[in-house]
C-alpha positions as CSV (number, residue, x, y, z in Angstrom):
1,X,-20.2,25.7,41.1
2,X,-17.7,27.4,43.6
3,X,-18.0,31.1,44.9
4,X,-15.1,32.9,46.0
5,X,-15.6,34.5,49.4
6,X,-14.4,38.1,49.1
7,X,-14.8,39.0,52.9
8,X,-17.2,38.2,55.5
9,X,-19.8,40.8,57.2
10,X,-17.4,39.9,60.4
11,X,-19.0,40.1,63.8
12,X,-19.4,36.3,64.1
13,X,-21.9,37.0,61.1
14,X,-22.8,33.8,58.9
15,X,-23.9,35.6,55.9
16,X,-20.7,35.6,53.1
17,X,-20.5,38.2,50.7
18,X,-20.0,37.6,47.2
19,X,-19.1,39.9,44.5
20,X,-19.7,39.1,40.5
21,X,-16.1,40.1,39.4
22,X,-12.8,38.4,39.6
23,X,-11.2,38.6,43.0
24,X,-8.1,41.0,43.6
25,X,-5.4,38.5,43.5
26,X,-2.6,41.1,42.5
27,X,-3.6,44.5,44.3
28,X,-2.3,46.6,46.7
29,X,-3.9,48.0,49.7
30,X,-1.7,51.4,49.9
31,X,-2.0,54.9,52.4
32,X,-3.6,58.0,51.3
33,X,-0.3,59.4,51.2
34,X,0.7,57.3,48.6
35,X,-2.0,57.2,46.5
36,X,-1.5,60.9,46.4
37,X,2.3,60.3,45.0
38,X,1.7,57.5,42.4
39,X,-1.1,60.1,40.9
40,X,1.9,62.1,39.5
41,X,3.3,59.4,37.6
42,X,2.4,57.0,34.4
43,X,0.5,53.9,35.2
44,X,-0.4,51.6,33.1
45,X,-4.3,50.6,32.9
46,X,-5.3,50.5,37.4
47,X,-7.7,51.3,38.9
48,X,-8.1,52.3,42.4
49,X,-10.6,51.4,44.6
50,X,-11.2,53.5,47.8
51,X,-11.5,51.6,51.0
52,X,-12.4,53.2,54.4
53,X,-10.9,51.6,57.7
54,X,-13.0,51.9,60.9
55,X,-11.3,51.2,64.3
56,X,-15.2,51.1,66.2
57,X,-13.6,51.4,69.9
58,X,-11.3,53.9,69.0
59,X,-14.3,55.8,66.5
60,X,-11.4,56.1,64.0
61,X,-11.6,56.3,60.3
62,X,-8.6,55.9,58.2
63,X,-9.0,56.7,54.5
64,X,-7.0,53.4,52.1
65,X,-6.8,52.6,48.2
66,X,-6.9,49.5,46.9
67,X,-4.2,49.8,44.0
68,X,-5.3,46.9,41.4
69,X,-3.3,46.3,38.5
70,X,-5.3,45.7,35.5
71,X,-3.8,42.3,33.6
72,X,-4.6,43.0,30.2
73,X,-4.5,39.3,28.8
74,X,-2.3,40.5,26.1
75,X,-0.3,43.1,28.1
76,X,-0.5,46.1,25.3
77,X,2.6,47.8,27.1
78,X,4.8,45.3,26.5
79,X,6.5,44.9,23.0
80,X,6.7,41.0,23.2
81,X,8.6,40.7,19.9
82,X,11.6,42.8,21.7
83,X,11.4,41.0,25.1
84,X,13.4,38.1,25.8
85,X,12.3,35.2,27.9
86,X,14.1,32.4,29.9
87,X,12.2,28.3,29.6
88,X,14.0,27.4,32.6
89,X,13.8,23.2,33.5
90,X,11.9,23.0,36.4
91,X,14.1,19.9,37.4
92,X,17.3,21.5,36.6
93,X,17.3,24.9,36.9
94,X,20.4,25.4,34.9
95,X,18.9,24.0,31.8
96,X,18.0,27.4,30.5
97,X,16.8,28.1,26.2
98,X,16.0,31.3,25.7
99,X,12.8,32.1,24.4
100,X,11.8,34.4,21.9
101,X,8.1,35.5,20.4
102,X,6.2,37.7,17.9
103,X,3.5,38.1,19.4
104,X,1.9,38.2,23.2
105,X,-0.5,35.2,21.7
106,X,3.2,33.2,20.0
107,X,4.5,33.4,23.8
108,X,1.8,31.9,25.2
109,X,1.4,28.9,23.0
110,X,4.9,28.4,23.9
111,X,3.8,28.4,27.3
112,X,1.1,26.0,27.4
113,X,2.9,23.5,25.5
114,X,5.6,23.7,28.0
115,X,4.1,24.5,31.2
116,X,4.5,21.0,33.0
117,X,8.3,20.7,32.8
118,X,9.6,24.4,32.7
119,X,9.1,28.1,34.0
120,X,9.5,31.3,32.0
121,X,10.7,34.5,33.6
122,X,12.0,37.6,31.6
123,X,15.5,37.6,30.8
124,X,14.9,41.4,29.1
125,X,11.5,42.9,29.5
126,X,10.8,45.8,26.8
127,X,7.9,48.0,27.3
128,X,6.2,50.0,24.3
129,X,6.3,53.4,26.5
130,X,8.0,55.0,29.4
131,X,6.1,53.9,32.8
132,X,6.5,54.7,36.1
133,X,4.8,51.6,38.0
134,X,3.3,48.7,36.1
135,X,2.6,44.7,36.6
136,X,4.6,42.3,34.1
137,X,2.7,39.7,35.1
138,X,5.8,38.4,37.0
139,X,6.1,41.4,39.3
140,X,5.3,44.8,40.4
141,X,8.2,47.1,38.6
142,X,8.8,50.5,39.6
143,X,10.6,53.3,37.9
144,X,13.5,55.3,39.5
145,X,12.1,58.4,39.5
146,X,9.0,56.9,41.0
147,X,11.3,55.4,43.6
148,X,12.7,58.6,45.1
149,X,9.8,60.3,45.1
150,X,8.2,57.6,47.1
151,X,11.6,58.2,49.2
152,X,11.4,61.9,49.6
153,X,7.9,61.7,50.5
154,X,8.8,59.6,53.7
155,X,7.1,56.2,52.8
156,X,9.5,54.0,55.0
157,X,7.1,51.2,54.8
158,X,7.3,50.4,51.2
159,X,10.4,48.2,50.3
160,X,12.2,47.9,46.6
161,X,14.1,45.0,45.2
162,X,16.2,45.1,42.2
163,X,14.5,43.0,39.7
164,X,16.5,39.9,38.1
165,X,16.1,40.8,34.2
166,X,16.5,44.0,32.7
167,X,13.2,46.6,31.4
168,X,14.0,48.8,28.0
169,X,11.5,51.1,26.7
170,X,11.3,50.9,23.0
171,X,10.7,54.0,20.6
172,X,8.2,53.1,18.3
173,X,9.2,56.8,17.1
């Protein structure tokens, strides 16, 4: 069986700590300040976690979140069957098919029968509602209006990309 250490009790400590729950492999550690600012906006299913930094010689305490993106397995805010994907050839990345599927559960079938030769990335990634910050399961995607709040409110040390496939919102309306 093989545990996953978590964090150590530091202090040149041998105990490990273990937890019973999977580690946080996509989330954020983020500022007070900008927990406070992403509370105004639509997330999908997080959580936040609040996490206390002591500095012991200084007798510090800074107050942190831990921002963890819930992966839902079959991603309820995406409309799969009005996304588009991209099989691209791991070997020659200009072979490109694109994929299409009907279903969260048709996409991944696809996937496991391919996943030794080829990589799938969203060509056009269609949500089912409006949201301001959400993981794809490719990347972290963040609205505009999100953005320049984030902006206005001073953040300097959060950096934005422009993602490499499009994100629609469709109206089930």
């Amino acid at each position: 069986m093989r545990n996953t250490m978590l964090w150590s009790s530091g202090g040149g400590s041998q105990k490990w700590h273990k937890a019973a729950f999977t580690p946080f492999t996509r989330g954020i550690c983020i500022s007070d300040q900008l927990f406070k600012v992403l509370n105004n906006f639509t997330l999908t299913e997080d959580q936040f976690l609040e996490l206390k930094v002591d500095n012991y010689q200084k007798k510090t305490e800074y107050k942190y979140w831990l921002f963890y993106p819930i992966k839902q397995w079959n991603f309820p805010h995406l409309s799969i069957e009005n996304s588009i994907f991209k099989k691209i050839n791991k070997n020659d990345k200009d072979n490109i098919t694109i994929v299409k599927a009907s279903s969260y559960y048709e996409l991944l079938e696809i996937k496991k029968a391919n996943y030794k030769n080829y990589e799938f990335i969203p060509s056009i990634l269609t949500l089912k509602k409006e949201y301001d910050f959400l993981f794809d399961g490719y990347t972290f995607i963040v609205s505009e209006r999100l953005r320049k709040a984030i902006e206005e409110a001073g953040l300097t040390d959060v950096f934005f990309y422009n993602l490499d496939y499009k994100v629609i919102v469709k109206n089930e309306n």
